[in-house]
N, C-alpha and C positions, 0 to 999 in steps of 0.2 A: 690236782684238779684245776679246771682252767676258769678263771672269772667269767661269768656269764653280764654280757653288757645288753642285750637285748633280747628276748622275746617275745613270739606270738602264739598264746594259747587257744586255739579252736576259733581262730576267728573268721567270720564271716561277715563279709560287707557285699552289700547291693546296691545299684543303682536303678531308682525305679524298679520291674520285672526282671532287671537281669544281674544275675549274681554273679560279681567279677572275682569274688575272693569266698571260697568254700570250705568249712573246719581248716582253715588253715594252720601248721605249728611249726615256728621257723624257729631258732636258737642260734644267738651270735655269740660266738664268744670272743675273749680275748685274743689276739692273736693270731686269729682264725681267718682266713683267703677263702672266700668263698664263689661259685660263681651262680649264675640262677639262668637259665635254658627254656623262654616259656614257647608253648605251643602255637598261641597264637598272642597279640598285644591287647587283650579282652581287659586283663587284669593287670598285666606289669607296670602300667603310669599307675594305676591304684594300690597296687605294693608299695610304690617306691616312694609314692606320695604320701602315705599311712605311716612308712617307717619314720618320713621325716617330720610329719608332724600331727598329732593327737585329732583328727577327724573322725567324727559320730562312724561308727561299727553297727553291723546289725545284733552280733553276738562275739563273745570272747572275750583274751585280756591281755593287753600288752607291758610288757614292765622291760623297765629300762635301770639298769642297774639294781636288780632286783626290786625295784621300787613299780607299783603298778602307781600306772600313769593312763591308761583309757582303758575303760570298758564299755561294754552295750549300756552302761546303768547310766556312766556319766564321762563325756569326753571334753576335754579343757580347751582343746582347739591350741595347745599351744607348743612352741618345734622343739623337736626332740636333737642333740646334738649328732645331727646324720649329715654330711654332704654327699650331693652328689656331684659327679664326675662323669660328664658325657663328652663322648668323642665320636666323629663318625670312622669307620673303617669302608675297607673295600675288600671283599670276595671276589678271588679271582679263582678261574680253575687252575689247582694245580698248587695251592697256597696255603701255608697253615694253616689259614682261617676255614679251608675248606672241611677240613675234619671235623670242622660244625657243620653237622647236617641240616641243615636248609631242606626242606619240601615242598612239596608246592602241589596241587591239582588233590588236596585232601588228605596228602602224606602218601601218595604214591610212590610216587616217585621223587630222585635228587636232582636240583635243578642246576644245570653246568654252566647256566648263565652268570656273567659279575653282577654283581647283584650290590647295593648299597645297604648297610641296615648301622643302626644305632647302639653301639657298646656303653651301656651303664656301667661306672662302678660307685659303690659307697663307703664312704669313711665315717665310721660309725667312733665317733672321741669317746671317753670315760674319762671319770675323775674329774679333781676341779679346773 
């Protein structure tokens, strides 16, 4: 069984009326490559910002080497060992990248445009 170095159990964060992150339940484990595909950018700066560090939640519980570290009850504000890693790429047609489906006009259609967008990744450290 694989060391679990992060979780998010049922969480949900809002800003204001609008809810960016809804029962959320992610699990990082050990060793684990993960990638994350969002719909739209409503919520992913608010994921990636929560992983990396303990900011007020409306509801749920995050633990970070099985230790809980934020809940709704009480958040420390303080960073959890996450980097991030951003890069920009480029979508061309015809291009590995392109088997990432890209939408556009409400998910109609695939757009054959190059198009620019943002590759996150994160390294999430364990131990001391």
């Amino acid at each position: 069984m694989k060391k679990e170095i992060m979780r998010l159990d049922r969480v949900t964060l809002m800003e204001g009326e609008v809810t960016l992150l809804d029962d959320l339940n992610l699990h990082i484990f050990e060793g684990e490559i993960m990638g994350l595909v969002c719909l739209n950018s409503n919520g992913q700066d608010a994921l990636v910002n929560l992983l990396c560090q303990n900011v007020p939640i409306h509801y749920g519980y995050i633990y970070f080497e099985e230790q809980l570290v934020n809940s709704y009850r009480h958040s420390s504000m303080e960073p959890n060992r996450v980097a991030v890693i951003e890069e920009k790429a480029t979508w061309q047609k015809g291009s590995a990248l392109q088997t990432i489906s890209l939408f556009c006009g409400g998910g109609s259609k695939i757009s054959d445009r190059p198009a620019d967008f943002a590759c996150t990744a994160l390294a999430v450290y364990a131990g001391a």
